[in-house]
N, C-alpha and C positions, 0 to 999 in steps of 0.2 A: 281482318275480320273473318274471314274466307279460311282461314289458316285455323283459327281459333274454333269458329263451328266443325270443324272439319275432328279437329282432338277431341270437341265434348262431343260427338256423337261416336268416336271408338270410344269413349272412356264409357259412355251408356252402354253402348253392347257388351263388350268385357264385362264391365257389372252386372248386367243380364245373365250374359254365359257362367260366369264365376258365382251367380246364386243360385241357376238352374243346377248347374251341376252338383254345389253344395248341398240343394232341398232333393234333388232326384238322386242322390248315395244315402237317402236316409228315407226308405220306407217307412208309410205313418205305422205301422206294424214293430219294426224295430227300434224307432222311436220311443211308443208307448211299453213297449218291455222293457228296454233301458231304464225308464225313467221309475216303471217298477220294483226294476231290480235295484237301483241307487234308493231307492227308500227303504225297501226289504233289509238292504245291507246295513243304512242308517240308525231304524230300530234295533237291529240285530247290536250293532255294539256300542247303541243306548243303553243297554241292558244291559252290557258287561261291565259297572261303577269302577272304576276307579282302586274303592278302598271297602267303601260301605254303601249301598244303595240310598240313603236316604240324607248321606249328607248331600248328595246330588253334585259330587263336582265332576262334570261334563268333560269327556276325554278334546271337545273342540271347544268351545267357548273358554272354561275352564283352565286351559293347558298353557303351563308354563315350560317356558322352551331350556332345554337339558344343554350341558357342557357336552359337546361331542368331540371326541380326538380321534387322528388317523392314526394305527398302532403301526410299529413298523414291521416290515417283511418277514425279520427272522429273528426278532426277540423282543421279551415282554415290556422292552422301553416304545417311549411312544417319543414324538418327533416333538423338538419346540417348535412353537410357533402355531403348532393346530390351531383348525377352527375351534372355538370356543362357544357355540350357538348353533341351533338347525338350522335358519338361515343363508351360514356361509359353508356349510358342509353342501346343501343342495342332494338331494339323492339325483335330481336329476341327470346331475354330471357323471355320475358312472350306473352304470347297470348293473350291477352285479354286486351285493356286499354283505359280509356277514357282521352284526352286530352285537359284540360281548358290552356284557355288566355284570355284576354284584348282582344278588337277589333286592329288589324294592329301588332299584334307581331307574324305572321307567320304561326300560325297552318296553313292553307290551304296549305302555301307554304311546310312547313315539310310533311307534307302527299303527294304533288306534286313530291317531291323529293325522298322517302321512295318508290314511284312507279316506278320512272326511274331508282333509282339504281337497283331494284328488277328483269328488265327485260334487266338487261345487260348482257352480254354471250361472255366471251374470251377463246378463245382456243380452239380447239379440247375437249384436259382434259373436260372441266366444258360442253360441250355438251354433251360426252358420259356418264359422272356421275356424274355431277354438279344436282343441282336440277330444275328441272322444275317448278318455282314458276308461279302461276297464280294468278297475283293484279286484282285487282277490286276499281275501284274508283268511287265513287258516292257523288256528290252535290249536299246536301240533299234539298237546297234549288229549288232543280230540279222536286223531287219525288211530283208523282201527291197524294194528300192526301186523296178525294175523295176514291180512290180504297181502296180494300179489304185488297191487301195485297202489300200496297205502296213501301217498302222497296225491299222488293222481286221482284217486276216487274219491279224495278228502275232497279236493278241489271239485268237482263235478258238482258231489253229492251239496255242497254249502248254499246252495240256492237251483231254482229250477230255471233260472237263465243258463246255466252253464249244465245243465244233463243231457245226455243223448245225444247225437246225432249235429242236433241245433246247438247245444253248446260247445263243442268242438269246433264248428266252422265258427264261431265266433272266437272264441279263443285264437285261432288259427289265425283270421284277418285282424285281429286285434295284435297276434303278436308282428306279423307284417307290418302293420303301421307301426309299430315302436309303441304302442300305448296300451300293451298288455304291464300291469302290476301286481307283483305276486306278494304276497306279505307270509312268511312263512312265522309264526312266532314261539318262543319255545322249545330248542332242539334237546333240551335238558329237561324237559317236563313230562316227555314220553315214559308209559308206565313199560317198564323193564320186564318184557317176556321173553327171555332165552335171549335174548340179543337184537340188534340194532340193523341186522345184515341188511335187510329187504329198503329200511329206509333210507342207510347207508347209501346201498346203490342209486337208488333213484335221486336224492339230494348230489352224489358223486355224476349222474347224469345231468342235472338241473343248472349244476355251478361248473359244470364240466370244459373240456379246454376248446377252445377256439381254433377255428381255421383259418384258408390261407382267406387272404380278403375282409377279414371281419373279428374285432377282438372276441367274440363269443359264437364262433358260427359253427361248422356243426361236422366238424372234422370225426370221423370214426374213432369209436372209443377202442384199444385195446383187452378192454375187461370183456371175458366170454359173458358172464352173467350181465355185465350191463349191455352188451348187444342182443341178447336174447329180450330182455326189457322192452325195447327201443323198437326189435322189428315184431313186437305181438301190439304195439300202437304207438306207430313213431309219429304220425302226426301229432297228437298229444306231445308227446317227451318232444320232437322237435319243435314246438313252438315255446315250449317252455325255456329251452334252452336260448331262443333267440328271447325271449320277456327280460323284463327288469325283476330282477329276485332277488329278497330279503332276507335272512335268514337270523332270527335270534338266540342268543344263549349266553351261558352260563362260562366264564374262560376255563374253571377248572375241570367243568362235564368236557368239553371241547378238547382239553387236554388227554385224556383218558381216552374218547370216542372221535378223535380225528376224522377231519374229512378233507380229500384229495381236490382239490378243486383248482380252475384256471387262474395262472401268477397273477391275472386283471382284477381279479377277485377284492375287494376293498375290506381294509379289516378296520371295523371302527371300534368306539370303545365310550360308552356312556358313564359318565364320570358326576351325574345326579345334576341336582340343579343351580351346585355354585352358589353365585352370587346372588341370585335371585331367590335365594330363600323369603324375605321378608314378603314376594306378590304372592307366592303359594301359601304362608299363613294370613295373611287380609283376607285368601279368597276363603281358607277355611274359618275363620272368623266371621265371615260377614253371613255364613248360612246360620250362626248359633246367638244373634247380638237378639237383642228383645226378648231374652228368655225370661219365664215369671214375669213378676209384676213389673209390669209400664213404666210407673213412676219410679221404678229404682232397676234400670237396666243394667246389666252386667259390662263393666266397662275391660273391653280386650281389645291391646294396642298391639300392634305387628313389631313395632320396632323396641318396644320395651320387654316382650316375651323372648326375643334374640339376644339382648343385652343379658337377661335375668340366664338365659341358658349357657351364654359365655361366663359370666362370672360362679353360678352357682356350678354349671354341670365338668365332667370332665372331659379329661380327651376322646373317651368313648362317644360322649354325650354329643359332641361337636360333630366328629366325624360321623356318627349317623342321622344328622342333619340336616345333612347332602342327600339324604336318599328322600325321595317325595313317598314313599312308605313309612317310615320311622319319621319322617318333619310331622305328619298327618295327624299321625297315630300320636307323637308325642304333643300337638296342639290341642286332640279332641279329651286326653287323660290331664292336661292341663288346665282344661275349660272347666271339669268335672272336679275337679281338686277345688280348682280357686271357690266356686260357686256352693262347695260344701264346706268352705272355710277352713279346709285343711291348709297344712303345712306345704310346699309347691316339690313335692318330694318325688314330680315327674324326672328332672335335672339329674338328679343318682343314680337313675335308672340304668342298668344294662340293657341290651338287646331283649333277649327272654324275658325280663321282669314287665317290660315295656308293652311287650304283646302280648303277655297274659294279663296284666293287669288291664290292657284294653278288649281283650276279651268277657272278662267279668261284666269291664260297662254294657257292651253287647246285650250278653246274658240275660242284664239286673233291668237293663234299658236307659238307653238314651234318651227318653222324649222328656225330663222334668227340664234337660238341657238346652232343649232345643228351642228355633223361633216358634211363635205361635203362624208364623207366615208359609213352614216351611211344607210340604203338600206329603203324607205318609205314602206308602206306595201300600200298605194293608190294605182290605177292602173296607174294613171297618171297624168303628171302636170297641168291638168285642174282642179283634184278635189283638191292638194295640194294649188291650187290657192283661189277654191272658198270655202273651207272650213271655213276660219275666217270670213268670211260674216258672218251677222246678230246678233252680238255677244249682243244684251241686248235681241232680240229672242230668241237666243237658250238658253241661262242661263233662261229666265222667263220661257219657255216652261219645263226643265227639273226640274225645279221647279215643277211647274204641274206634272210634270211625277214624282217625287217624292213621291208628294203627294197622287196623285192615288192611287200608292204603296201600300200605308198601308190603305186606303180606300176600295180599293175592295179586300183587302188580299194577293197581289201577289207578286210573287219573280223572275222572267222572265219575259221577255218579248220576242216575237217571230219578226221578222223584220216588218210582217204585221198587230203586234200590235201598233206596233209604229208608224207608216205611221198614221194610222187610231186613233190614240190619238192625233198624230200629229196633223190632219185636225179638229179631232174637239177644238182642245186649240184655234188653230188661227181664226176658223170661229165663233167661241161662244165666248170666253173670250179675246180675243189678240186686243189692241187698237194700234196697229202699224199699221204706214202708209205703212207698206212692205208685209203686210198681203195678198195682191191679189199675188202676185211675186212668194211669199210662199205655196201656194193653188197651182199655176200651177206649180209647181216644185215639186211638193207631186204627182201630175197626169203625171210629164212626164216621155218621156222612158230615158232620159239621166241619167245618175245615179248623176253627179256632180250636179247636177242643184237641186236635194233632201237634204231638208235640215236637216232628219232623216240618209243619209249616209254621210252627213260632219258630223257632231255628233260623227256617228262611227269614220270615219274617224280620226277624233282628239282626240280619247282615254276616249272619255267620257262615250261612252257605248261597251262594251269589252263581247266577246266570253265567258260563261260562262261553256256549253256545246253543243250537238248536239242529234238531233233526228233523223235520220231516212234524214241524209242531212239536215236536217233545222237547221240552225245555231238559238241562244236563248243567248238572252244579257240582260245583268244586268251593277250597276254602278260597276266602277272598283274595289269596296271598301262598305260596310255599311256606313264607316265616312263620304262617300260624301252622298250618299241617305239621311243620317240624316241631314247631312249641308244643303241641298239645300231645305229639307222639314221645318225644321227649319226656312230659309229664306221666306218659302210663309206663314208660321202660324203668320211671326213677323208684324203683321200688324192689324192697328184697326179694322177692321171687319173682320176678317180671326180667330183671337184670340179666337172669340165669340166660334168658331164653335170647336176650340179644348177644349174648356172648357164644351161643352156639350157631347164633347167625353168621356168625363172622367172616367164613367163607363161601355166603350167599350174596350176590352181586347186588341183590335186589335189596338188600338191606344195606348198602353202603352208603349208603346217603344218608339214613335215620341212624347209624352206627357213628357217623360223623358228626352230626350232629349233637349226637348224647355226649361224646367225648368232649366237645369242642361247651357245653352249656350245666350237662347233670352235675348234680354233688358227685353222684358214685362213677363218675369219668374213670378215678384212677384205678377201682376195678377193673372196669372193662379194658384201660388198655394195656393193664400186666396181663393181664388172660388172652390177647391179641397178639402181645411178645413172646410170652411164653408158645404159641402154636405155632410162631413166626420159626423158633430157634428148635423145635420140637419138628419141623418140616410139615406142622400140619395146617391142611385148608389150600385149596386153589383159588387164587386170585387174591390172595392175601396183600400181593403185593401194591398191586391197584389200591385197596385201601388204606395202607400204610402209605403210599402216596397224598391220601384225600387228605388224612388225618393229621399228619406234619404240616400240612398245607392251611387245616383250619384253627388247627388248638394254639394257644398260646405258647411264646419262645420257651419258657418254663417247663409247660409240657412237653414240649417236643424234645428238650432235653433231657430230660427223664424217662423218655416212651423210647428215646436212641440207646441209653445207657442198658435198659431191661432187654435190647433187643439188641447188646452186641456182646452183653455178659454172657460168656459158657457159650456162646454159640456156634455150631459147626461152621465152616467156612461156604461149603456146598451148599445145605442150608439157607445158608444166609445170601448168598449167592444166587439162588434161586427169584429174591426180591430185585426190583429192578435198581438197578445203580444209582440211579436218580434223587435215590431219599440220601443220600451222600451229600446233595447241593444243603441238608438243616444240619448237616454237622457242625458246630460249634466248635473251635480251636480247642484244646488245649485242658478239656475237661474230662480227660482220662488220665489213668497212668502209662507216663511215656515207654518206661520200661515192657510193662506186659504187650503194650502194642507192640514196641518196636520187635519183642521177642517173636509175637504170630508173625509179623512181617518177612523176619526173615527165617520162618520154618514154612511159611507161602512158596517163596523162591527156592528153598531148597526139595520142597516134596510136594507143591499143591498143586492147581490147577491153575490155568490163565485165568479164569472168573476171577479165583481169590488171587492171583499177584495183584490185580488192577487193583478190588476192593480195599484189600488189605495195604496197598502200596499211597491211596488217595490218604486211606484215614492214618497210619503212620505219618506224612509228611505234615498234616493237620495239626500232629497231636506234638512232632518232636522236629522240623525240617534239618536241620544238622546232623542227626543220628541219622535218620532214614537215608542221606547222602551217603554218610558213613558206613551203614550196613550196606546198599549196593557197592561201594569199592572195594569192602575187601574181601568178597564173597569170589569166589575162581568160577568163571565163566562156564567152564569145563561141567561144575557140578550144578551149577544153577540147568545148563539144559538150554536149548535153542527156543523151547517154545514159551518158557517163562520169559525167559529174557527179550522176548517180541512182546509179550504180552506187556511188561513194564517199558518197553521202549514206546506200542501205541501210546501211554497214558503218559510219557515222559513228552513226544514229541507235539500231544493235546495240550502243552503248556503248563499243566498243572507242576509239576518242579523240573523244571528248566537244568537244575544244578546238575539232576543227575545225567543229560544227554549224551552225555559226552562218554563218560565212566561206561555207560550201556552198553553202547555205538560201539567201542572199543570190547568189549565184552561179547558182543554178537558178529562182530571178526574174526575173534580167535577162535569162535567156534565154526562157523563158516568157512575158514579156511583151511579145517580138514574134512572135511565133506563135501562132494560137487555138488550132489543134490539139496541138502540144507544152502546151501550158498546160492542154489538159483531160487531157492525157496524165501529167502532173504532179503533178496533181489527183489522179488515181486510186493513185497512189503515196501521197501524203499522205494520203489518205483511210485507208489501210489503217496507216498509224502516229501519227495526231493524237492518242490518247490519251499519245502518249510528249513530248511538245511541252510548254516552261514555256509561259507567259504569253506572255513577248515573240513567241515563236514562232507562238504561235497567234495573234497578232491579223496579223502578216504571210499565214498560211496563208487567215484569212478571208478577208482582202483578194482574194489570187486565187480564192478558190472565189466567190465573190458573183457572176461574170460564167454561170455554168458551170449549164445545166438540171438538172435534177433527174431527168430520164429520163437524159440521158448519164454522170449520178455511179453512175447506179443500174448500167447495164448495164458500170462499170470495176468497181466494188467487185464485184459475181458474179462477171467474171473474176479479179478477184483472188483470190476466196476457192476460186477454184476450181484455182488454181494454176497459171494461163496454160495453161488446155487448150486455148482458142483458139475454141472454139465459143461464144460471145457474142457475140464481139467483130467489129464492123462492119471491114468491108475495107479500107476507110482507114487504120484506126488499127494492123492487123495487121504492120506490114514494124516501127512501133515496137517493137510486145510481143515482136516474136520477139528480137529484143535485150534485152533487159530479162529474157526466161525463164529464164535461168542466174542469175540475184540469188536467185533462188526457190530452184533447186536449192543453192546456197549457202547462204541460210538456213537451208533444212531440215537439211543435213549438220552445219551449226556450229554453228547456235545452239538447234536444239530437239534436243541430244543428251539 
């Protein structure tokens, strides 16, 4: 008994000490801020719906869990066997992760959710020693780019727990305990002002490499500009670096604007919601059931509207299914059909048709649809009234406003930008007779009578975030901004003006988009090819990138063909190698290729042996063999002949390695200098070599010093920076430096 009093009175003290100390690390001061800022944060992305504010589906109650995959390290396949669910992914388990999708398959919504669970608190228990997480969530399409250190002051500024002084040492003990959470969403959404540098760096600091002792700790970055970052407020940048950080986007923005980040780094890949389509239409269902009259409800089944979309709709229709944007959108234009007795001719629908025609409901209004239960977010039935007004206005206007968009760079818009775009569309451009009506309704004090808050009103411009009380709206979606910009480009004089955008970065998104959606597509993208083969436009090639990437196989075989007809090599060369991966076999004439092929290796440059050596073996692989053997080494030249051995020994035609190899001997072998020049090339690919290969490769290295092997492999590895490399041997490498740029673009995608 003795024994027994003796353990329950340490176990009472312990629990004594163990709640003292739990209740005195939490001053009632820091408590009551906390608890304000988790509600602040709560309402804040209340406000950001979903799809449409007033169907009211809740990013937490609401939220149907997404198919999540882990992609793998160094190419676009992803691993079998992934997790399949949020649940078994766990962000907990790794810190660090960026997450691609498709536009409309969720990522914002999964980051919206991953913040409301984070800030839930049941029981006593989990308040005295549960963890105190501190989320952070920021839409990146929010952060001003201009600044210094746009990321970091994003974060500050998103609430007043986190500014000043005080919110830095919170941040700071918060990243200490491991229960800092950073939600970054967005990295493709940022409006495009001269470039990405500034955010570049600080996201390259945030996701940055690990040191000794800790996979994310806080080893010295080599980047001058990211150290100059870091010591103007490394507390900030180093606590962020030890947080858990989120980052979202778009895979083909990602591809174009890379980011350097720690190998820990997790690359996930949201793949929409699967299986589980039929809970996300019940939930959108059950907000629209009791619509009209009582006695004769509208009857909408979940599992019968999936059936009717598999058998009526097609492959398009299937596959945008999966995205909880397009499932949404094609339930609520479903509701609207059936309930006006139409034909169910949602199922046909392509993407674009899909979102414009749920746009018009918008517009014309929802509510004859809707339950009588469901609660307006309008203040009242005056503006519920006059919202549907002006409905071929408001769509041409937001058109305009679309357009704007990508024109002057922006990603927000503030309530009194819009007023003020408002008035100048209708006073300058706007040929309606309701124009004057429109003008005095922008000036008065009535809010219904503005036809910038029916807009809101009706779901067309949605809460994105908040400043400082100033509410900032964006469209509900990219897919509408691109639909409805789309909509003002598709027009014979409108057309002119994106065609002369073509080598403006900031219009390559809406340029991709017209291509990939408008009637007058094939306009634009002969006048795209034709600038491409013409050498005009910078950065052209980036977009010919986006654009094979979005348009259908069709197109993209046609937009290849315009764009290799007549065209200089150099020229062409100019474009990154990479749009080489949508070449199609075998849909040219073999002859004329194989003819440029081999007047490449007789007089071109290594750009065009490579280009020109891929797309011949595509078009003809027996000839292209045959024209390297029996071409005389002699006249082909050392540096062609490297050039087509890189792109022989990258595996793309194997046949000819050998024929090369032999070829770049006989010329090596009257020359000392080409021969250790040679050497330094082989040196950096001998593990790829059979047998046969390697006892020829000895052969010439045996003559060759061991300081001069030493001082080509550094340059090599250093990627022809030029600073090794003895004066003599420099007029070589500077030829050869474009093999490099090649390699890195093609083969380590």
């Amino acid at each position: 008994m003795a024994i027994v009093e003796f353990l329950k009175a340490i176990l009472v003290r312990v629990t004594a000490a163990l709640s003292f100390r739990a209740i005195s690390s939490l001053s009632f001061s820091d408590i009551t801020s906390y608890g304000r800022y988790k509600r602040r944060l709560r309402r804040r992305l209340s406000e950001m719906p979903f799809l449409y504010q007033e169907i009211k589906l809740s990013s937490d109650s609401d939220y149907v869990e997404l198919k999540l995959i882990t992609k793998s390290d160094d190419k676009y396949s992803f691993k079998k066997g992934s997790s399949s669910g949020f649940g078994e992914i766990k962000f907990q388990e790794y810190k660090k992760a960026i997450v691609f999708g498709f536009g409309g398959y969720g990522k914002s919504t999964l980051f919206r959710n991953q913040v409301l669970r984070s800030i839930e608190w049941k029981g006593l228990k989990k308040f005295l020693f549960g963890e105190k997480i501190l989320p952070v969530f920021v839409a990146l399409k929010t952060v001003k780019i201009g600044q210094e250190h746009p990321i970091l002051d994003a974060i500050q500024s998103s609430d007043p727990y986190l500014k000043g002084g005080a919110g830095v040492r919170r941040l700071v003990h918060a990243s200490r305990r491991g229960t800092l959470r950073v939600y970054l969403d967005g990295y493709d959404e940022m409006p495009y002002i001269g470039g990405f540098d500034q955010i570049k760096k600080e996201l390259e600091i945030i996701l940055g490499e690990g040191g000794e002792g800790s996979r994310y700790g806080l080893r010295k970055t080599s980047d001058l500009g990211q150290r100059d970052l870091i010591a103007k407020r490394p507390r900030e940048y180093n606590a962020l670096r030890q947080a858990r950080v989120y980052l979202s986007t778009r895979k083909e923005f990602f591809d174009f604007y890379p980011l350097d980040h720690d190998r820990d780094v997790q690359h996930w890949v949201v793949l929409g919601i699967g299986d589980r389509r039929a809970e996300l239409v019940e939930k959108v269902f059950e907000k629209f059931r009791g619509k009209g009259n009582a006695a004769k409800p509208m009857n909408l089944d979940a599992e019968f509207f999936l059936q009717e979309m598999t058998i009526r709709g097609g492959e398009e229709i299937v596959k945008m299914s999966h995205s909880p944007l397009f499932l949404t959108v094609m339930c609520v234009v479903y509701i609207a059909q059936k309930s006006a007795g139409k034909d169910l001719e949602v199922f046909s629908y392509g993407a674009r048709q899909l979102i414009s025609t749920f746009i018009d409901l918008l517009i014309k209004g929802l509510d004859e649809y809707k339950s009588r239960e469901i609660t307006y977010s309008s203040s009242s039935e005056a503006m519920r009234q006059r919202r549907s007004l002006f409905p071929e206005e408001k769509r041409e206007f937001l058109r305009y406003l679309a357009f704007r968009y990508y024109a002057e760079s922006l990603s927000i818009f503030s309530e009194e930008d819009l007023n003020e775009k408002a008035r100048k569309y209708v006073t300058n451009y706007s040929c309606s007779k309701n124009s004057d009506e429109i003008i005095r309704g922008l000036k008065s004090v009535d809010p219904t009578a503005n036809i910038v808050k029916q807009i809101i009103s009706s779901g067309l411009l949605v809460v994105v975030d908040k400043r400082e009380s100033q509410r900032l709206f964006d469209f509900p979606h990219k897919r509408f901004r691109e639909t409805l910009a789309v909509e003002y480009f598709d027009d014979d004089e409108r057309v002119r003006e994106i065609i002369r955008m073509a080598g403006n970065s900031a219009y390559f998104e809406i340029i991709t988009s017209f291509v990939s959606q408008a009637e007058r597509s094939g306009e634009v993208l002969r006048a795209i090819a034709e600038k491409a083969r013409s050498g005009e436009g910078d950065g052209l090639g980036s977009l010919i990138g986006e654009i094979l990437t979005a348009v259908s196989p069709k197109k993209a075989k046609i937009f290849l063909s315009d764009l290799l007809s007549g065209a200089e090599a150099k020229k062409i060369c100019a474009l990154p190698l990479s749009i080489l991966d949508f070449m199609p076999p075998y849909d040219y004439t073999p002859d004329i290729i194989i003819s440029r092929f081999e007047r490449e290796l007789i007089s071109g440059d290594a750009d065009g042996v490579i280009f020109w050596s891929v797309i011949a073996y595509r078009v003809d692989p027996v000839k292209s063999v045959e024209t390297v053997k029996k071409l005389n080494p002699v006249t082909v030249g050392i540096h062609r002949y490297a050039a087509l051995y890189l792109t022989v020994q990258n595996s793309l035609f194997d046949e000819v390695g050998l024929a090369t190899f032999e070829g770049l001997m006989k010329i090596a072998s009257k020359n000392d200098l080409e021969r250790q020049f040679l050497v330094a090339i082989y040196d950096a690919h001998y593990s790829r070599l059979d047998a046969e290969k390697k006892l020829l490769f000895d052969s010439a290295v045996s003559n060759v010093r061991d300081n001069e092997l030493s001082i080509f492999y550094d340059f090599l590895s250093l990627h022809y920076s030029g600073n090794l490399v003895p004066k003599a041997f420099r007029s070589e490498i500077e030829s050869i430096k474009y093999f490099w740029r090649f390699r890195k673009i093609w083969f380590d995608r």
